[in-house]
ChimeraX commands (.cxc) that place a marker at each C-alpha (Angstrom):
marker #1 position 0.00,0.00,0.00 radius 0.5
marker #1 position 1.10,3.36,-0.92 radius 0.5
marker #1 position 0.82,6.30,1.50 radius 0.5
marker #1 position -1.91,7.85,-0.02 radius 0.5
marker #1 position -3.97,4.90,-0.10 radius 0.5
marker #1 position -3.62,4.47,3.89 radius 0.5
marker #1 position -4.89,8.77,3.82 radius 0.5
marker #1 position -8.11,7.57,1.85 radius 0.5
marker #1 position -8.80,4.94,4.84 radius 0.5
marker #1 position -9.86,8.26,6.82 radius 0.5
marker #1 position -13.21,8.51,5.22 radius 0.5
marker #1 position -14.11,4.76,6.00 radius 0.5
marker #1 position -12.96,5.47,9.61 radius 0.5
marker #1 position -14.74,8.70,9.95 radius 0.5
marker #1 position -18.46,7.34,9.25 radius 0.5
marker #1 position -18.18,5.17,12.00 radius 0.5
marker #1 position -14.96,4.02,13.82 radius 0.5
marker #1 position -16.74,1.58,15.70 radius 0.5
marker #1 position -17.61,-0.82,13.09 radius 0.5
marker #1 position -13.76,-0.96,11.20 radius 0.5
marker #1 position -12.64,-1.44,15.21 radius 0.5
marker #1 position -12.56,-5.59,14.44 radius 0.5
marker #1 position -10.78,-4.98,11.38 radius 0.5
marker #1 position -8.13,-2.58,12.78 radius 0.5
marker #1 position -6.05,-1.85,15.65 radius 0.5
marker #1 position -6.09,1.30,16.65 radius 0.5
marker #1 position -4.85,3.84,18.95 radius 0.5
marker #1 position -5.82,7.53,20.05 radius 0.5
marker #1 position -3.87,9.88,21.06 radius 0.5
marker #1 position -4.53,13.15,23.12 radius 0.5
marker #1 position -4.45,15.30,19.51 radius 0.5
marker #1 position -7.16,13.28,17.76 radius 0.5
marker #1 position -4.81,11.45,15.36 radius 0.5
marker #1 position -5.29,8.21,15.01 radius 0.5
marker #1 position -2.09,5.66,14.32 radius 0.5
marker #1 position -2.83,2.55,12.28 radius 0.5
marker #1 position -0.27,-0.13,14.04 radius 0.5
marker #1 position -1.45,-3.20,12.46 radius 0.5
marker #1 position -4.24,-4.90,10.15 radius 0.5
marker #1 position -5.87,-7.74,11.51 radius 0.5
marker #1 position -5.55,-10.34,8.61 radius 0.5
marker #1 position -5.04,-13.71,10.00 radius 0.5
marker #1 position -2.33,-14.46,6.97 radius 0.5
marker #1 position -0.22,-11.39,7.54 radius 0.5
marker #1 position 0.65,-9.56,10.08 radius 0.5
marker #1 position 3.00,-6.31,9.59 radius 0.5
marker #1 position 3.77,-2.76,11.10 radius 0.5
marker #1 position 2.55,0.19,9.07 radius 0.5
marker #1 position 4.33,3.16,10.47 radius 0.5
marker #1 position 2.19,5.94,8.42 radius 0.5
marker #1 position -0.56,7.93,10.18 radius 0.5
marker #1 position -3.94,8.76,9.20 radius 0.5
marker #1 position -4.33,12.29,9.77 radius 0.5
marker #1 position -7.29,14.13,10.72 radius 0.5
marker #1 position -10.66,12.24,11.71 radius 0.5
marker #1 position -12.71,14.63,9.60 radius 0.5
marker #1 position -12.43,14.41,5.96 radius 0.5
marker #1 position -10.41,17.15,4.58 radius 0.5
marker #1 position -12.31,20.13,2.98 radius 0.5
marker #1 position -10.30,19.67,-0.31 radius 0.5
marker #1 position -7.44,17.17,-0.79 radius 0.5
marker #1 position -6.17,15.78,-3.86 radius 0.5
marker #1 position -8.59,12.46,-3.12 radius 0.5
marker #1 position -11.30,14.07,-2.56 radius 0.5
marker #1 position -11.06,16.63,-5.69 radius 0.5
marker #1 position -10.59,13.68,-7.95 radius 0.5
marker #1 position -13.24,11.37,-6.52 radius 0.5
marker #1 position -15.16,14.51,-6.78 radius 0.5
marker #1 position -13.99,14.46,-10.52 radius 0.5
marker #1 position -14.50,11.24,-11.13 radius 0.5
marker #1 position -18.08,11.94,-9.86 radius 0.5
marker #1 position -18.57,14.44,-11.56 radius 0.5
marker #1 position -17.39,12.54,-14.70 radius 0.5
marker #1 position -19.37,9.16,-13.96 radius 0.5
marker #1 position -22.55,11.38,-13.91 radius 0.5
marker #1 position -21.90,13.25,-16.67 radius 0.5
marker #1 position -21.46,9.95,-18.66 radius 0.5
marker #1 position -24.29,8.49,-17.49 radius 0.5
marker #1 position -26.66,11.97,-18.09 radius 0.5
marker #1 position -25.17,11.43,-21.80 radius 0.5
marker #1 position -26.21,7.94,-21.67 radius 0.5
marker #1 position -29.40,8.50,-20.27 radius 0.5
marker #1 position -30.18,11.61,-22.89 radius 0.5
marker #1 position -28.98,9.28,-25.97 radius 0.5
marker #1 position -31.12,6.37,-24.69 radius 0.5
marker #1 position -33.84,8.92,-24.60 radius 0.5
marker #1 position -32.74,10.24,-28.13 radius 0.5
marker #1 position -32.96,6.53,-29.30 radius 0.5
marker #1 position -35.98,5.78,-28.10 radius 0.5
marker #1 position -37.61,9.08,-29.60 radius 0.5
marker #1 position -35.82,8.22,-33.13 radius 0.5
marker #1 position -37.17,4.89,-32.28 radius 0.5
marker #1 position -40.83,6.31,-32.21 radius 0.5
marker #1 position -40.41,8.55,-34.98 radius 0.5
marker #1 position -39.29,5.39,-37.20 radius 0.5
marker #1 position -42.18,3.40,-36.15 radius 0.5
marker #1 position -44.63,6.70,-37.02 radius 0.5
marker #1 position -42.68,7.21,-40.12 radius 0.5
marker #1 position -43.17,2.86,-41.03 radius 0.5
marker #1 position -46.75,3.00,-39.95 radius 0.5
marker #1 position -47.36,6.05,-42.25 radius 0.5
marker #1 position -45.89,4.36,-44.90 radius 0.5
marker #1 position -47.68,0.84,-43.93 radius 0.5
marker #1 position -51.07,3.24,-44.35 radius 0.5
marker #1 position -50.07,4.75,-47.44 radius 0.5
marker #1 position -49.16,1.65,-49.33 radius 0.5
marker #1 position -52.26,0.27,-48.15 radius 0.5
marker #1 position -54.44,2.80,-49.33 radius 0.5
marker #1 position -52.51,2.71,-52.42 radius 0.5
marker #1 position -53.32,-0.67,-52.67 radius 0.5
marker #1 position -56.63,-0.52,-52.54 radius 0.5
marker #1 position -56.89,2.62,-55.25 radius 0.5
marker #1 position -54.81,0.08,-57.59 radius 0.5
marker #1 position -57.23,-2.46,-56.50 radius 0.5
marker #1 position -60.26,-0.28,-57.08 radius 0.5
marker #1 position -58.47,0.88,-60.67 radius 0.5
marker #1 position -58.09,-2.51,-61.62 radius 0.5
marker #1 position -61.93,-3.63,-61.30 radius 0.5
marker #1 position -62.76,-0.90,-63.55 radius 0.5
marker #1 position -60.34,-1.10,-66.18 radius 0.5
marker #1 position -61.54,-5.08,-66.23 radius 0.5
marker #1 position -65.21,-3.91,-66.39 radius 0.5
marker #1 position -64.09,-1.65,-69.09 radius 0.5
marker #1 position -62.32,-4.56,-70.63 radius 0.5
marker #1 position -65.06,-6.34,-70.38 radius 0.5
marker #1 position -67.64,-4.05,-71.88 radius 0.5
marker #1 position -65.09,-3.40,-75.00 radius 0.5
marker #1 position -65.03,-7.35,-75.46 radius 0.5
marker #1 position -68.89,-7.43,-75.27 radius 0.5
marker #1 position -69.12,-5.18,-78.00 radius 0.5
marker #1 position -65.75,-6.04,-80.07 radius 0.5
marker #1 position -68.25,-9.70,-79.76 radius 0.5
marker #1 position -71.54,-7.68,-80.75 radius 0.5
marker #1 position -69.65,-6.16,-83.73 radius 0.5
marker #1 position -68.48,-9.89,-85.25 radius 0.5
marker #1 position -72.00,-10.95,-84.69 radius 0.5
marker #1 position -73.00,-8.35,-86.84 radius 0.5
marker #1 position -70.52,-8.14,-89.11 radius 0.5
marker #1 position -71.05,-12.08,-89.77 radius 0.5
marker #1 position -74.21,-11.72,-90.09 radius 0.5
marker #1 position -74.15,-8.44,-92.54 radius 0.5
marker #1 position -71.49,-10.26,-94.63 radius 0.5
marker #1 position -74.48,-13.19,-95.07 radius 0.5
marker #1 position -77.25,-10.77,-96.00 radius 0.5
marker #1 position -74.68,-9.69,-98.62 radius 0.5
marker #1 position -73.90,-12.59,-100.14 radius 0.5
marker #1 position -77.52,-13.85,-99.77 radius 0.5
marker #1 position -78.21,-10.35,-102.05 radius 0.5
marker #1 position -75.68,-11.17,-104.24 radius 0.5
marker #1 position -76.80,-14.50,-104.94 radius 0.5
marker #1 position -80.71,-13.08,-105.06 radius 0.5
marker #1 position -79.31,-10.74,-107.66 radius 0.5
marker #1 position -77.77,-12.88,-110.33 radius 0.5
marker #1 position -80.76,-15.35,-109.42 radius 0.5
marker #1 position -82.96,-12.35,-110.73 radius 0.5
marker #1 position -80.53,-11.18,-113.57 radius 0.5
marker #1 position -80.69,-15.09,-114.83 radius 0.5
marker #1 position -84.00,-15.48,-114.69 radius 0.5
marker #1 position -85.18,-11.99,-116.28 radius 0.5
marker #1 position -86.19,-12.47,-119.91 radius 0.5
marker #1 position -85.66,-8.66,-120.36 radius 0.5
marker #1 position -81.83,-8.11,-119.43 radius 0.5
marker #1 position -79.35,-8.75,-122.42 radius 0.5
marker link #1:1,2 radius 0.2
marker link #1:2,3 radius 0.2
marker link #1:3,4 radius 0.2
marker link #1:4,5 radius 0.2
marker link #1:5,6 radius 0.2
marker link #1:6,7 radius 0.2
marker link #1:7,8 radius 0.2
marker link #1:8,9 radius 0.2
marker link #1:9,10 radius 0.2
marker link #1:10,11 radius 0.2
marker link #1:11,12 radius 0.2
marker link #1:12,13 radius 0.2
marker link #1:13,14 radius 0.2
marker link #1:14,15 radius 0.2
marker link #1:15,16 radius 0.2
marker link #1:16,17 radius 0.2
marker link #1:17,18 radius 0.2
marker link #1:18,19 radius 0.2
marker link #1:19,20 radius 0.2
marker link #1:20,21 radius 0.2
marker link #1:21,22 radius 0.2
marker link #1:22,23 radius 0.2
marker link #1:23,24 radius 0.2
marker link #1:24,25 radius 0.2
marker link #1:25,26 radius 0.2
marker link #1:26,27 radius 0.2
marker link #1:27,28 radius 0.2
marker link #1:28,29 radius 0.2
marker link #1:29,30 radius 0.2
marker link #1:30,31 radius 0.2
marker link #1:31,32 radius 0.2
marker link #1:32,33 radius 0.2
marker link #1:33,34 radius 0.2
marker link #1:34,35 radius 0.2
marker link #1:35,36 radius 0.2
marker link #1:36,37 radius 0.2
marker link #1:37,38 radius 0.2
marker link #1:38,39 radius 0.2
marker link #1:39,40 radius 0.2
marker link #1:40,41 radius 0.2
marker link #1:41,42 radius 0.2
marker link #1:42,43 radius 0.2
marker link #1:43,44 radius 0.2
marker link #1:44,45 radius 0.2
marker link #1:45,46 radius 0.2
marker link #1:46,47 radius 0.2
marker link #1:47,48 radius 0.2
marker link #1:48,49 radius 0.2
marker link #1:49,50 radius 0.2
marker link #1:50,51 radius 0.2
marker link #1:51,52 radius 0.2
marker link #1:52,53 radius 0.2
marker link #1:53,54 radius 0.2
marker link #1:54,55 radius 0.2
marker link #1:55,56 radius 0.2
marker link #1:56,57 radius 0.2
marker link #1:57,58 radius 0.2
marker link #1:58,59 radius 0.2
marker link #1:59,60 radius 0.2
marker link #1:60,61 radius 0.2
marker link #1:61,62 radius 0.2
marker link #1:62,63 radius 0.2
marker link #1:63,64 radius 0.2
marker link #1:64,65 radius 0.2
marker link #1:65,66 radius 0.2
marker link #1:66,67 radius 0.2
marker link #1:67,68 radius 0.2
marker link #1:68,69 radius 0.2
marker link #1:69,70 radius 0.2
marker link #1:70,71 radius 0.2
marker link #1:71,72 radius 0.2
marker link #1:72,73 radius 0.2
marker link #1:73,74 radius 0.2
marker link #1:74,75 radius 0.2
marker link #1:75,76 radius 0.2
marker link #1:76,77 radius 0.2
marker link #1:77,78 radius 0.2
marker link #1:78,79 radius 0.2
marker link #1:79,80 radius 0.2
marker link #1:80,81 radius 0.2
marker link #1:81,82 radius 0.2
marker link #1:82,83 radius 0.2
marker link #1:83,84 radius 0.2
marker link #1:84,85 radius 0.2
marker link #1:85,86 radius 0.2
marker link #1:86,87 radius 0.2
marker link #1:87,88 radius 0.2
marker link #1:88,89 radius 0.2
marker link #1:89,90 radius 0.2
marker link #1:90,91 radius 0.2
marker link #1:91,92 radius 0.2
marker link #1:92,93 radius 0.2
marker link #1:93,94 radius 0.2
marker link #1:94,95 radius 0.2
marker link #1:95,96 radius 0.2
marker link #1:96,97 radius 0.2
marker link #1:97,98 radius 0.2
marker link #1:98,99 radius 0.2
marker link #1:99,100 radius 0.2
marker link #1:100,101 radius 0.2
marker link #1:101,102 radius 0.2
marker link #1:102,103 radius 0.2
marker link #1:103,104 radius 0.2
marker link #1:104,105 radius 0.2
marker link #1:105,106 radius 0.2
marker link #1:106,107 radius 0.2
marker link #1:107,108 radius 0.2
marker link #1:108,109 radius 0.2
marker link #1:109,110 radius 0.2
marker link #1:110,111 radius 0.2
marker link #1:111,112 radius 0.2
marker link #1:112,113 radius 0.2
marker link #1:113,114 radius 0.2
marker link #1:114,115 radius 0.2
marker link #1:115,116 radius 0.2
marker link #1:116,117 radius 0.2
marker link #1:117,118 radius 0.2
marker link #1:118,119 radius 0.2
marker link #1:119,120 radius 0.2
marker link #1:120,121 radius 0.2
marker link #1:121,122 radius 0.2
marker link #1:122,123 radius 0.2
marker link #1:123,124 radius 0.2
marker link #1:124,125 radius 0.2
marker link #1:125,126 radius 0.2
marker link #1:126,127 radius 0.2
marker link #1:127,128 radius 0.2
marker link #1:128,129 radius 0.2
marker link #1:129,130 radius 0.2
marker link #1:130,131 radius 0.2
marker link #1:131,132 radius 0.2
marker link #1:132,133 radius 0.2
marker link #1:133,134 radius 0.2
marker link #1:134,135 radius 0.2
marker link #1:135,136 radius 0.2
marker link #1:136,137 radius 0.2
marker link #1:137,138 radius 0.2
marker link #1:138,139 radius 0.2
marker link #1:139,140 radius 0.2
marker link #1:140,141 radius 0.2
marker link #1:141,142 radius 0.2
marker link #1:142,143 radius 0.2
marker link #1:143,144 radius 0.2
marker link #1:144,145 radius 0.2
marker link #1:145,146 radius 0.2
marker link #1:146,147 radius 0.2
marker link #1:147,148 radius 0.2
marker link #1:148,149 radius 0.2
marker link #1:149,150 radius 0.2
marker link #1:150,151 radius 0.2
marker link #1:151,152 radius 0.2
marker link #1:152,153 radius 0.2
marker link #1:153,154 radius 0.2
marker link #1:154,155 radius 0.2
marker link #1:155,156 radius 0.2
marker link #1:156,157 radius 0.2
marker link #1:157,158 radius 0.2
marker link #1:158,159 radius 0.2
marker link #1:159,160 radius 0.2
marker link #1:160,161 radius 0.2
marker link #1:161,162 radius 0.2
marker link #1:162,163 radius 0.2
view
């Protein structure tokens, strides 16, 4: 351990001495300094001749400043994170509103091309009826003419008067 870790052990101590008092022995003295003299692991056992200073966190030491900073920066991350999670979900939504608006469109276009459809087929449909009509007649108008025709040199062969 380096000397400023045993300085950051000062802000476990200070919440309440009591409870680290298994885990530590310690030692007052008459200016309110506490010494560390050993830790209480059962595998090693050492002297540790630093001292931890004052029981009262200091107002602003190098520790604190850059827990304070690294704080400071955790929650900054995690305000990005939480605002681009936020930002995603809202893109999210706007992508769903944007695919269900396209959904509705290409549905109503479908049914418009659906709708367009039935009546060009009726139209097709009416055009064959009379494209059919128009054979029929035609057929028919092609027999009355030969029928005529065939009435004619009946009447030109049987007519005592035509040379």
């Amino acid at each position: 351990m380096q000397p400023g870790e045993i300085e950051s052990l000062h802000y476990l101590l200070s919440s309440a001495p009591s409870l680290h008092s298994s885990q530590f022995n310690m030692s007052q003295d008459r200016t309110n300094r506490v010494h560390l003299n050993q830790f209480s692991n059962p595998f090693t056992k050492f002297q540790y001749p630093y001292q931890v200073q004052d029981m009262n966190p200091p107002p602003l030491s190098s520790n604190s400043t850059s827990d304070e900073a690294e704080d400071q920066q955790l929650s900054l991350i995690n305000e990005r994170k939480q605002r681009r999670m936020i930002s995603n979900r809202e893109s999210a939504r706007r992508s769903r509103m944007r695919k269900q608006k396209h959904l509705d469109e290409l549905c109503s276009q479908v049914l418009w091309l659906r709708n367009e459809n039935h009546q060009l087929i009726d139209k097709l449909n009416q055009a064959s009826e009379c494209h059919d009509r128009a054979l029929q007649e035609n057929a028919q108008l092609k027999e009355e003419a030969s029928e005529l025709r065939q009435m004619l040199r009946d009447f030109q062969l049987h007519n005592p008067y035509l040379p």
